[in-house]
Backbone bond lengths (Angstrom), bond angles and torsions (degrees), N, CA, C in turn:
res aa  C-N    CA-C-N  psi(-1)  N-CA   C-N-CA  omega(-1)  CA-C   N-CA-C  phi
1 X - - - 1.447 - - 1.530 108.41 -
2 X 1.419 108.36 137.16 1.595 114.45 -179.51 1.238 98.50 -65.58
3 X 1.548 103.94 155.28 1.611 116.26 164.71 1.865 136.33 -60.58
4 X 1.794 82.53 -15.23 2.035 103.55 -175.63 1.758 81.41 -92.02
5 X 1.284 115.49 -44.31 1.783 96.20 -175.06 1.141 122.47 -80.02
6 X 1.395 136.26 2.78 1.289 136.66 154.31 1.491 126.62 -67.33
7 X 2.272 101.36 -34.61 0.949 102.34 -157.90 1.708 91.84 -97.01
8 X 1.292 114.99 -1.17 1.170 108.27 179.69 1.576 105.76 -108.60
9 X 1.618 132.07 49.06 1.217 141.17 -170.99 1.233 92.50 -150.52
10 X 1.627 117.13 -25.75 1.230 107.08 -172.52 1.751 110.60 -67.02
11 X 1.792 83.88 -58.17 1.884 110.15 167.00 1.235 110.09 -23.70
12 X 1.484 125.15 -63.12 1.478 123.55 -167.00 1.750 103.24 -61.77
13 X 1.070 103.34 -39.70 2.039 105.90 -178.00 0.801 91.50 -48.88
14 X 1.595 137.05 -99.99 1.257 161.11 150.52 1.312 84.49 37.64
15 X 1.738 120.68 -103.55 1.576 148.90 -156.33 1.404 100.26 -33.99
16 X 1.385 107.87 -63.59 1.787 122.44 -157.15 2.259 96.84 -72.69
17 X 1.234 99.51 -24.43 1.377 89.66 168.15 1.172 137.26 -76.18
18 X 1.460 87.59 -47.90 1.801 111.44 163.55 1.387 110.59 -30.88
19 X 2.118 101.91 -67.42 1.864 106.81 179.42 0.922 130.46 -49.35
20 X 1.670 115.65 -32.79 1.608 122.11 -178.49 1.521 103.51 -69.84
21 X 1.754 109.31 -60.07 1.521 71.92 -162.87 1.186 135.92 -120.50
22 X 1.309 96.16 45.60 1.547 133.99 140.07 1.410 114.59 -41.97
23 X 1.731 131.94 -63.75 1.487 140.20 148.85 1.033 103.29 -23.30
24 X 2.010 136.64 -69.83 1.002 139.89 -173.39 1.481 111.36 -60.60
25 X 0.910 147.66 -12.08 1.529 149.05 -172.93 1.507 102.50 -84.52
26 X 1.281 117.03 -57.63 1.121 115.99 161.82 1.372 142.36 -68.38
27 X 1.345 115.35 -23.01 1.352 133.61 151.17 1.317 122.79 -40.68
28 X 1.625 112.59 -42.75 1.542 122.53 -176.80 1.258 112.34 -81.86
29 X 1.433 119.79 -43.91 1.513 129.55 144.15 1.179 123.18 -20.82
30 X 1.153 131.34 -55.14 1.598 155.28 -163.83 1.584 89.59 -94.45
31 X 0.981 135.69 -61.82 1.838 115.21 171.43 0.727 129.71 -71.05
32 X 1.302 135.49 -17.03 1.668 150.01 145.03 1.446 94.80 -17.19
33 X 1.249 98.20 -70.90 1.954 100.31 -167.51 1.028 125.61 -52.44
34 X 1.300 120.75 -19.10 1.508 131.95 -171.04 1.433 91.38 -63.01
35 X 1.586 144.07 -43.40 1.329 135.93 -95.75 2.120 70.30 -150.87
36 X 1.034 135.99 13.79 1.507 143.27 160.39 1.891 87.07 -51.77
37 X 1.541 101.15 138.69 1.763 105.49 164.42 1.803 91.78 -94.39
38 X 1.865 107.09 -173.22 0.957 125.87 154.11 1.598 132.20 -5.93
39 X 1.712 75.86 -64.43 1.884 78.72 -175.52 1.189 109.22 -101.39
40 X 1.281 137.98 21.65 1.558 146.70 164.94 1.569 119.98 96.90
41 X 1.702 94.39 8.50 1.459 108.57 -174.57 1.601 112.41 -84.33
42 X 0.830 115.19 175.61 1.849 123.84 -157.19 1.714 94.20 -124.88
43 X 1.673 124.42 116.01 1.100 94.49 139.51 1.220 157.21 -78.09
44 X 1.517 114.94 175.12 1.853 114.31 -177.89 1.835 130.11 -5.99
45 X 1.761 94.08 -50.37 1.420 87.62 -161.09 1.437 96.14 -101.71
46 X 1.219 133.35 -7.62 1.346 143.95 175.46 1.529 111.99 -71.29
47 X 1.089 119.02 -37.99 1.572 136.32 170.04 1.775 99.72 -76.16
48 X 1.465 116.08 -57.87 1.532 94.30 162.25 1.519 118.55 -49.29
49 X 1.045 101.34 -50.07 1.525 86.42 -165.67 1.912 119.67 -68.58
50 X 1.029 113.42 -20.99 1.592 124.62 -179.50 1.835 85.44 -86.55
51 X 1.077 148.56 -50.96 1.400 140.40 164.62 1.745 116.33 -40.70
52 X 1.587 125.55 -22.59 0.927 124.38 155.53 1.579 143.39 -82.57
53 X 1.587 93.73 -11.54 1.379 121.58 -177.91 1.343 101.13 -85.46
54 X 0.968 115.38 -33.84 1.883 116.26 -173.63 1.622 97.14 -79.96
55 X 1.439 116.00 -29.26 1.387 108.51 -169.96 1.585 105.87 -77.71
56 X 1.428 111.83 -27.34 1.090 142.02 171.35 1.762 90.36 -34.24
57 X 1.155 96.70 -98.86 1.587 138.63 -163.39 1.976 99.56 -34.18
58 X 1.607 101.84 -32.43 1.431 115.27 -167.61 1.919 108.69 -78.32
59 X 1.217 82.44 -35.77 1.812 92.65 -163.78 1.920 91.43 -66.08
60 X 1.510 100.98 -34.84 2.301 107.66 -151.79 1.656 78.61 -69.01
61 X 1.342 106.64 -52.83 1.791 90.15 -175.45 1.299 116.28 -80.52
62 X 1.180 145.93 3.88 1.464 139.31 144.71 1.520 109.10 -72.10
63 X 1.356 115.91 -20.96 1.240 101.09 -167.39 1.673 110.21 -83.04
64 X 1.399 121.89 -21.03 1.626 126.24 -152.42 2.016 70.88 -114.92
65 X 1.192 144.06 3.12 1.583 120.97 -167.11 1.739 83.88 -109.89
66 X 1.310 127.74 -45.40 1.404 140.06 -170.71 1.426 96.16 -54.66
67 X 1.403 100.61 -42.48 1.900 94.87 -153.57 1.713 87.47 -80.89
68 X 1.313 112.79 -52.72 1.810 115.95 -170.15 2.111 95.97 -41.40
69 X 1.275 105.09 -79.15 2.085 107.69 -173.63 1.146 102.06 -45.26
70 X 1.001 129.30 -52.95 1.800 124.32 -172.30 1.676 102.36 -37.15
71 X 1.633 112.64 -84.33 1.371 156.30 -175.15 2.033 79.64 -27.84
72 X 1.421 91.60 -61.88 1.845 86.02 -159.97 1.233 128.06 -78.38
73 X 1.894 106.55 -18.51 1.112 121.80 175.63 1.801 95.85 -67.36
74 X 1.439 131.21 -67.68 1.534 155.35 -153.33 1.255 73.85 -50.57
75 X 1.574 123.82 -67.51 1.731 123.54 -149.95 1.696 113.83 -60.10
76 X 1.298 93.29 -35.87 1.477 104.90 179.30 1.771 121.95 -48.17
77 X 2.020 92.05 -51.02 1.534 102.36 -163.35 1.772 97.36 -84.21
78 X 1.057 118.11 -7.59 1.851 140.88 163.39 1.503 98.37 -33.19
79 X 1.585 98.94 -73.63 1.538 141.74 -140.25 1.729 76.09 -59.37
80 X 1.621 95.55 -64.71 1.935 107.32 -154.74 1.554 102.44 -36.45
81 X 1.546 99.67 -68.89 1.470 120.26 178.80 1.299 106.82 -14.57
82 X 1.458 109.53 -75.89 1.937 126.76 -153.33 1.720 94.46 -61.92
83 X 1.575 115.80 -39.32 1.410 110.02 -156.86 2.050 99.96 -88.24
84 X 1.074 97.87 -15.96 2.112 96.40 164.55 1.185 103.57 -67.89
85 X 1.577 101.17 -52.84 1.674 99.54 -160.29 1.281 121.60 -71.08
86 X 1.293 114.41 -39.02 1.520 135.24 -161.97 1.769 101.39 -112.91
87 X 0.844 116.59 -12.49 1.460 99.10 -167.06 1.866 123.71 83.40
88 X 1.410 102.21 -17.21 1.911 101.56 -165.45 2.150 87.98 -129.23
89 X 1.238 72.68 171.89 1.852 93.44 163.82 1.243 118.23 -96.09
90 X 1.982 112.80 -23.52 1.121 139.70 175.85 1.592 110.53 -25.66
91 X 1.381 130.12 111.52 1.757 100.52 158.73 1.275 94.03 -172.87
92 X 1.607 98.48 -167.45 1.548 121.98 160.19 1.920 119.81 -76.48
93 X 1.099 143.90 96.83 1.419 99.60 173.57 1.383 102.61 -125.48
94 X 1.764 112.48 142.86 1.046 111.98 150.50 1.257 149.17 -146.32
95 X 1.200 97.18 155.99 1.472 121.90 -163.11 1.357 107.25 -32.07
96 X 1.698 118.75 144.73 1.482 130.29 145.35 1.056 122.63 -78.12
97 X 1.635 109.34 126.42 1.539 95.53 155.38 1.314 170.33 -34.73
98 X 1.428 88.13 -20.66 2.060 117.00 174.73 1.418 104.41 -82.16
99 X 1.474 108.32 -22.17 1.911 100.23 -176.92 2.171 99.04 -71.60
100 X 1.358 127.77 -10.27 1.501 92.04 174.14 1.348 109.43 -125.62
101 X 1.705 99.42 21.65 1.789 95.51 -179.71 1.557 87.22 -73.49
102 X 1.430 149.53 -35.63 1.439 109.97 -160.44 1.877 109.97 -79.39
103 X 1.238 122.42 -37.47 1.251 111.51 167.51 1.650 117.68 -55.93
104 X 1.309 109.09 -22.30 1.337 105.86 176.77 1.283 115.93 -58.48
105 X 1.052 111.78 -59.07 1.951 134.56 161.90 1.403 94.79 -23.13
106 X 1.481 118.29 -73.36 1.261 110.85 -150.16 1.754 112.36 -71.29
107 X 1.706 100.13 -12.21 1.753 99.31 174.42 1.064 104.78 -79.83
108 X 1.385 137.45 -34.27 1.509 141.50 -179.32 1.515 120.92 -63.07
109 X 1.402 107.44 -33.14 2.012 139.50 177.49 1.624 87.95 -68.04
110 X 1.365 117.18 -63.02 1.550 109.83 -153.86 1.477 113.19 -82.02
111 X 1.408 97.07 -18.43 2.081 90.78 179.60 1.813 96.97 -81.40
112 X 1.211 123.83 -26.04 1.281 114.18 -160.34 1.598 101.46 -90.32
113 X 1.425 123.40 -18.01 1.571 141.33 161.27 1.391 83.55 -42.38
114 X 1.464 132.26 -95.91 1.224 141.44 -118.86 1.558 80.62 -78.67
115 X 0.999 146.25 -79.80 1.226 153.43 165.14 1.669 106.32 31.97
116 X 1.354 77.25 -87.43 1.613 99.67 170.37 1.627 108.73 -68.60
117 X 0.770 144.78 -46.42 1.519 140.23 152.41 1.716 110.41 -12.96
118 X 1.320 108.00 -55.32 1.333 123.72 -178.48 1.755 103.20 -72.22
119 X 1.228 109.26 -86.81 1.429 101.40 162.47 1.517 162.22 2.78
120 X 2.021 91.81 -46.71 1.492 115.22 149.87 1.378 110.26 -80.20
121 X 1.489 139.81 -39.25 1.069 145.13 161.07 1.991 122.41 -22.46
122 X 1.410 76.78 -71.25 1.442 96.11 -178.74 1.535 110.62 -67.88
123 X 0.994 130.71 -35.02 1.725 137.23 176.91 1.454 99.75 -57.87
124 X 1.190 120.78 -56.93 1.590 134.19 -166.07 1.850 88.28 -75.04
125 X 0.990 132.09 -52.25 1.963 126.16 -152.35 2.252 83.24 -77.93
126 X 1.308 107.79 -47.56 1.906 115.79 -168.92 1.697 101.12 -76.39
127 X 1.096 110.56 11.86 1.916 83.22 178.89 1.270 94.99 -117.80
């Protein structure tokens, strides 16, 4: 297997995980409520767990805003480079590896959010 079709098999994992549980983020959200007392208050682990959903929710949009400024900032100072040196914007460039470890982080932060999101869920629905 080529190295662009691995890395573009990886992408699709990545994407299609991201979408799913994205559904699930809100899903847990949406059962959270079920679990409102009397006075509309949330218990302990239910409030953890909707406290993980937001963390959830925080990391997916850090994760696609990190990767977008990085990408445009890097591409930008690219651009400068090629057009001193070369005269054009024209080129090859490529990418470092350190430009998607921080969105990476934040895909790795947000599946393990919901995770535990679920987790407090399930402790509180199983005891």
């Amino acid at each position: 297997m080529k190295n662009a079709d691995l890395w573009a098999q990886y992408n699709n994992f990545t994407k299609d995980l991201s979408d799913n549980i994205r559904k699930l983020g809100f899903a847990s959200a949406a059962i959270s409520w079920l679990f409102r007392g009397e006075t509309n208050a949330f218990p302990e682990m239910i409030k953890l767990s909707l406290g993980f959903v937001v963390l959830f929710f925080l990391f997916d949009i850090a994760q696609y805003f990190l990767g977008a400024i990085l990408v445009k900032f890097w591409t930008e100072f690219k651009e400068n480079e090629f057009k001193k040196s070369i005269g054009t914007i024209e080129g090859e460039y490529y990418k470092p590896l350190w430009l998607d470890y921080p969105s990476f982080i934040c895909w790795f932060l947000k599946c393990l959010a919901l995770l535990i999101s679920y987790l407090y869920l399930g402790l509180y629905i199983f005891r």
